[in-house]
C-alpha positions, 0 to 999 in steps of 0.5 A: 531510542525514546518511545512517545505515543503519537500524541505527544509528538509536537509539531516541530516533531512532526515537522522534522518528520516530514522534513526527514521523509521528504528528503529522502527518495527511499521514503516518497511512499504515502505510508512514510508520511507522518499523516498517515500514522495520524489517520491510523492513530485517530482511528483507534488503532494505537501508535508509538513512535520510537524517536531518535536523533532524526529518526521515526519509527511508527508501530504498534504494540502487538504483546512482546511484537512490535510490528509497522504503523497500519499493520497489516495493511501497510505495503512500504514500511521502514525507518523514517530517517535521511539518507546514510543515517545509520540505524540499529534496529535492536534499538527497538527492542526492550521495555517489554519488546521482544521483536519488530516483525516486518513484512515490507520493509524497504530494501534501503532501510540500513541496518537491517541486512541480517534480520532479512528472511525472505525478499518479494517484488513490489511492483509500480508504473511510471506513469509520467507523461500520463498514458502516451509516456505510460505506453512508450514504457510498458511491456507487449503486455501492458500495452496489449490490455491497455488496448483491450480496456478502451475497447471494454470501455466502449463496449460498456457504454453501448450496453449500459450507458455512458461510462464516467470516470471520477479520479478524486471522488469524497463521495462516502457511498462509494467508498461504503461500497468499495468496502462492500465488495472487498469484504465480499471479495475475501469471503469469496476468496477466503481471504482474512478480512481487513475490514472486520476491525471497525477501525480499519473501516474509521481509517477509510473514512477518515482519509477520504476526508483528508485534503492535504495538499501533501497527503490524503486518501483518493477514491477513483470511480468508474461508472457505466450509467448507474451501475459502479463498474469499478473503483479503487481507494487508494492513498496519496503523498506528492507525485505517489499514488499508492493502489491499495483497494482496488475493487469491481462489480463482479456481474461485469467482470467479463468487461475486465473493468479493473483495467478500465479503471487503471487505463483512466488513472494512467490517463489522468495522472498528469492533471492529478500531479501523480507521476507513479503507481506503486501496485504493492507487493503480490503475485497478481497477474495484471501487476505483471502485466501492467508494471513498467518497473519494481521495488523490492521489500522484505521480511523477516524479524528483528529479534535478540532470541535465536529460537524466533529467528529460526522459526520465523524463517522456516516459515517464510521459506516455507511460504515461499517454496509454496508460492513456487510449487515446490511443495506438494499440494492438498487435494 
């Protein structure tokens, strides 16, 4: 495969890109838009891509790893290429490059059966037909909170003003304090924080601007009066909306107000032309509780050094028989 920064790519490459993508279901995800790469590039944070015969692979460059367009935040990664295009991923590999480390790839992307490690749920709500078609699909579960939040809702309107729900907001104070409360959310947590790179925080602002018909970045709110009850930063191609940085005021966390919010992106995905969710990957308790559906995505390593390969995939069981409690805990 042929190597290019992004920069170089054309405008028939980025046409062919998109084509490729659009036609393929597998890829209807924001992360495989070729604007995407575009706002990450932009940002500071360099892109290549690996071009073959109707293929694009966007990566960074890591040393001797080269790991997904918008690393580590990027929740659907893959070839972009059409369906039955087969592909070798050690093709990848080479000019210095020992590895192509993925950590949700798609369980279509053909090619990379025998470099899967480990394999973890992505889940989504079909949300076609708004919150009736919504609530038709979801679970006792889902149902149940669904309830409960439109009840929160007017309990927070009698105690702190009427509620006002915005699904495409370009306000850029909002999203400063989106960004606010996540970094306090993972030092809290003692999470690693995605936002101490400065570019990741460029990236945000860049696609809160970014109005493409086809692609862009949307900022939802949920205000109470004054007060941000909660809002999300999420990114958006076609009928996909993907829900990347969810966040809430956690002074009315006893008004669950995560749910609100979602209860009023469910309500208003048929005039917003979304007709999916996609919660991305993780164990958390409302994406159980909320899903209708999932996909799966995969991790593991592409390398030709079986020493790596070995390595990593102790690791990742490791990872995973913690995540079961199969492993005794620290106190």
């Amino acid at each position: 495969m042929n190597v290019k920064g992004f920069d170089a790519l054309t405008r028939a490459d980025l046409d062919e890109w998109e084509a490729v993508r659009a036609a393929n279901p597998a890829l209807d995800s924001p992360y495989f838009h070729p604007g995407f790469s575009a706002a990450v590039h932009a940002s500071g944070a360099t892109v290549h891509v690996a071009v073959g015969d109707g293929v694009f692979v966007p990566h960074h460059r890591d040393g001797r790893t080269l790991r997904p367009v918008g690393w580590p935040g990027a929740d659907f990664q893959g070839p972009i290429l059409a369906p039955g295009t087969p592909f070798r991923p050690l093709d990848l590999l080479g000019n210095g490059a020992g590895g192509y480390a993925f950590d949700h790839l798609v369980e279509q992307a053909p090619g990379f059966e025998r470099w899967v490690v480990t394999r973890r749920p992505s889940p989504f709500l079909d949300v076609t037909g708004g919150l009736a078609g919504y609530l038709g699909r979801a679970s006792k579960s889902g149902k149940d909170n669904m309830g409960q939040a439109r009840r929160r809702a007017a309990k927070a309107g009698r105690e702190h003003g009427a509620v006002r729900f915005e699904a495409d907001s370009g306000d850029a104070d909002a999203l400063a304090r989106v960004i606010e409360l996540k970094r306090a959310q993972y030092a809290a947590t003692g999470a690693r924080d995605y936002f101490a790179d400065p570019a990741r925080v460029r990236l945000m602002e860049s696609l809160l601007k970014t109005r493409d018909p086809g692609f862009g970045g949307v900022l939802s709110t949920v205000h109470a009066g004054s007060r941000l009850l909660a809002a999300h930063f999420g990114l958006r191609a076609g009928g996909v909306l993907h829900w990347w940085f969810p966040v809430y005021d956690p002074e009315f966390a006893r008004l669950s107000p995560g749910w609100i919010l979602l209860r009023e992106l469910t309500d208003a995905a048929p005039a917003m032309g979304i007709s999916r969710i996609d919660l991305g990957r993780g164990e958390d308790e409302y994406k159980r509780r909320a899903k209708t559906g999932e996909s799966i995505v995969c991790q593991g390593v592409v390398t030709r050094n079986p020493l790596r390969r070995a390595a990593v995939t102790a690791l990742a069981r490791a990872r995973e028989m913690a995540r079961n409690g199969r492993l005794p805990r620290s106190r």
